[in-house]
N, C-alpha and C positions, 0 to 999 in steps of 0.2 A: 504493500500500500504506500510505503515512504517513498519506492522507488520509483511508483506512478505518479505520484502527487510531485515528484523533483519534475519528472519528464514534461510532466502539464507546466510548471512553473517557466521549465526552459522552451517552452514551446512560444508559452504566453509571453516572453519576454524576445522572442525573435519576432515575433508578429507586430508588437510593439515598434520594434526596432526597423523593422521594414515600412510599418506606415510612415514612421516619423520622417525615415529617408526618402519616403515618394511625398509625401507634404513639402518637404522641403526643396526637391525636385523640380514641385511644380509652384514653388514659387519662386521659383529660379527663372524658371520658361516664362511666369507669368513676368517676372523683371524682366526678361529680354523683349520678350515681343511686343509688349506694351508701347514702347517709343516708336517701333517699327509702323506701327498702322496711323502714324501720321499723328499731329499737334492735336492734344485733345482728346485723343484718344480715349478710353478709359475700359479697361478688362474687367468683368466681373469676378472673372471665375475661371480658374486653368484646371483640368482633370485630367489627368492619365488615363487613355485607354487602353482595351487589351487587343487592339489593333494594330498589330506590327510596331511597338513602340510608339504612337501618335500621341500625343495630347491635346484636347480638348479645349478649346476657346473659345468662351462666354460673352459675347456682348450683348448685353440686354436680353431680347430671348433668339438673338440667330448665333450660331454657332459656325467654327470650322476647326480646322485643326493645325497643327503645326509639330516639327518634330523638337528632338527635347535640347536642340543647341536653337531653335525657332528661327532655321536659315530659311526652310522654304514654309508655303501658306496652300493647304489645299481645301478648296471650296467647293462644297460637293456632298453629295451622301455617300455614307457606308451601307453597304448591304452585303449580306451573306450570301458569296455566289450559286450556293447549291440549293436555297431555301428560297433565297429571293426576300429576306426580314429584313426591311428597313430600318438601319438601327440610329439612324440619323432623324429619321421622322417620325421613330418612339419618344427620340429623347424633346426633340422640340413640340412632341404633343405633353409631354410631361412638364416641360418648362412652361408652358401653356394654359396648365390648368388652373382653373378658378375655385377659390374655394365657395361653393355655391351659396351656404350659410350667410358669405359676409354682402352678398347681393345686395343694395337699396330697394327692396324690390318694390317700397312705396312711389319709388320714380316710374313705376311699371304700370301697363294696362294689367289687368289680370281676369283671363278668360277662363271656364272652365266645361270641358267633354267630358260627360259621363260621372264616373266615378273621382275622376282627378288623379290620381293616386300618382301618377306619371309627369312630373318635373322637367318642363325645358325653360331656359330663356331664351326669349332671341332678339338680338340687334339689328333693326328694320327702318330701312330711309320709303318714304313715301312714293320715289320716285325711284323706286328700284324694280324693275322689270322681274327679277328673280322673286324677290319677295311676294311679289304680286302672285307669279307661279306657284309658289310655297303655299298660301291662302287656297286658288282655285284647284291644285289638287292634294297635296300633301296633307294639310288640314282637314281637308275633306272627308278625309278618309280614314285617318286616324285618330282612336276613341281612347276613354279613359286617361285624357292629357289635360292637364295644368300650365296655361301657357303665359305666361310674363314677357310681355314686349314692350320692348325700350326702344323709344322712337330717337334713332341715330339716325341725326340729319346731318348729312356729308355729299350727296349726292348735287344739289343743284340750291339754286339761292330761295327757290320759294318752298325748301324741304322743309326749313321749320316753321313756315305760315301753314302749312300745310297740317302739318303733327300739332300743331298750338290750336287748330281749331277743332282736329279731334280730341284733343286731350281736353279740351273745352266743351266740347256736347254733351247735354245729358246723358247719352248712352254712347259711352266712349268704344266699348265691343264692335257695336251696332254701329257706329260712324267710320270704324276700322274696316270693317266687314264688305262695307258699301264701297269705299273708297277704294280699297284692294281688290276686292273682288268684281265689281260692277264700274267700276272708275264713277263712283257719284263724290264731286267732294263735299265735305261738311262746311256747314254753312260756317261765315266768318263770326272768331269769336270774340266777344266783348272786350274792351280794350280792359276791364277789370281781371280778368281773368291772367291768371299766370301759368303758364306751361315748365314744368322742369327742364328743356330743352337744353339751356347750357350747363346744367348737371349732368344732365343724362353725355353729355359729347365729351364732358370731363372725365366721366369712368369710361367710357368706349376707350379713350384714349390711355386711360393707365393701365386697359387691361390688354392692349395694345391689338384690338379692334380695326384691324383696314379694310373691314369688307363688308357688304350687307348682301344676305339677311347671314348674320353668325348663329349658330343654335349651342347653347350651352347648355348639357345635361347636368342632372343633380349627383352625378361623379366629379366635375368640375369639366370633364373633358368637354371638347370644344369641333364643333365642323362649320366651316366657312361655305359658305352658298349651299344654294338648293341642294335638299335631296329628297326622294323619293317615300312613299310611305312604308315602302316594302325598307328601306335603307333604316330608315326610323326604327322601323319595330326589329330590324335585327339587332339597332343600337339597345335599344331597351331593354330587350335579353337578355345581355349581359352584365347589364347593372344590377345588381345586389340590393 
């Protein structure tokens, strides 16, 4: 038992010792490269990967990699040549995700199919052609959904006149509905009335948001533009 519990001790303490040395590695790579990407610059985050020696470069949420003297810069995905697993576009859905809890969701319309039990949000400009497709058939078609739309207006200059007079109508669903689905707009609304519109384009923008319609699931994970309802309920699946 003593000579097990030494063996565990020496083990524990090489393991130790090998983080410490890849920590220190990668903030090695993270001092060199940093200068290299120009004035300003600023690295989040250097990781080691187990990709031929590569490390892992962080800006913000894109990524690429560089090797561990950081002479050369390769931008690009990884993928496993025999699987075809994207391990480039696991990690940037990872860095990606929302934690869905911390949502404003009082900035939100909130609509409800069926029983609800099913959690999306989505980032939706009025004058988005996709969105509109999202409404006339994905919604359509798909039940038992809770849906939270935050009217991100980035699309064209009369996006938030547009979102401020739905968000404005008595039945903000039902003016949503009309407008997306039927192209009826909602009538203009009272100069009292206040729209969260510059909130709302303030969290688009921190959760770093460049597309409409975004749908965010109650995992945090995230898909940018349309998809299908058959795509939908495969996503839900696999949520827990």
């Amino acid at each position: 038992m003593k000579k097990t519990s030494v063996m565990l001790a020496a083990l524990m303490a090489l393991w130790a010792s090998v983080a410490s040395a890849e920590t220190l590695q990668e903030a090695a790579v993270k001092k060199l490269i940093e200068p290299r990407l120009g004035e300003g610059a600023k690295v989040d985050e250097v990781t080691k990967t187990p990709y031929a020696g590569l490390f892992e470069v962080r800006v913000g949420s894109d990524i690429f990699y560089t090797d561990a003297a950081a002479k050369y810069v390769f931008v690009g995905r990884i993928m496993d040549a025999q699987s075809s697993r994207d391990f480039t576009r696991e990690r940037v859905d990872e860095l990606n995700k929302v934690k869905f809890a911390d949502l404003p969701l009082e900035l939100a319309m909130k609509k409800v199919k069926g029983n609800g039990k099913r959690v999306i949000a989505v980032f939706e400009d009025p004058n988005c052609g996709y969105c509109k497709r999202f409404h006339k058939t994905t919604l359509q078609e798909v039940d038992n959904v809770t849906v939270y739309t935050f009217l991100f207006n980035i699309l064209a200059e009369d996006s938030s006149v547009k979102a401020r007079n739905v968000w404005c109508s008595a039945d903000r669903n039902k003016a949503w509905t009309d407008l997306m689905v039927d192209g009826k707009a909602a009538v203009a609304a009272p100069t009292s009335c206040q729209a969260p519109n510059d909130k709302v384009l303030a969290l688009g923008q921190k959760l770093n948001v460049t597309g409409t319609p975004t749908i965010i699931f109650a995992d945090g994970s995230r898909v940018p533009g349309w998809i299908d309802a058959k795509t939908m309920e495969a996503k839900f699946s696999t949520l827990k």
